[in-house]
Steps between C-alpha positions, in 0.01 A plus 500: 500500500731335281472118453863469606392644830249247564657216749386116396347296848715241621502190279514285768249615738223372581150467264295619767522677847414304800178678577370397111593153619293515776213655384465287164515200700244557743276631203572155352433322836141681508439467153545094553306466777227684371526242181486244712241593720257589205573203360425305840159691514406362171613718234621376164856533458492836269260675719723421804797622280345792490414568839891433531587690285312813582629446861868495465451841267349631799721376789846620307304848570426446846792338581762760303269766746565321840836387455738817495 
């Protein structure tokens, strides 16, 4: 395949689809909460980070599984 043969994407479409949308906020949603929850359990603020962190990572995988 040629590169002339190759079409561009749409310049003005969107960045993401709706579904990405949806799924990267509710990872974000989870991945606050869970800050905020360690944190409210007495973590210190990295280790609740963390615990954030590790938890959005994980629910952009659940949630890109359920929502199809």
């Amino acid at each position: 395949m040629s590169q002339t043969d190759r079409q561009r994407p749409d310049p003005d479409g969107p960045l993401l689809t709706q579904r990405a949308a949806i799924v990267f906020l509710l990872a974000a949603l989870a991945g606050i909460g869970a800050t905020v929850l360690a944190a409210l359990a007495g973590n210190v603020w990295p280790v609740a980070v963390s615990v954030g962190s590790g938890t959005a990572a994980t629910a952009v995988l659940f949630f890109k599984q359920i929502i199809g």
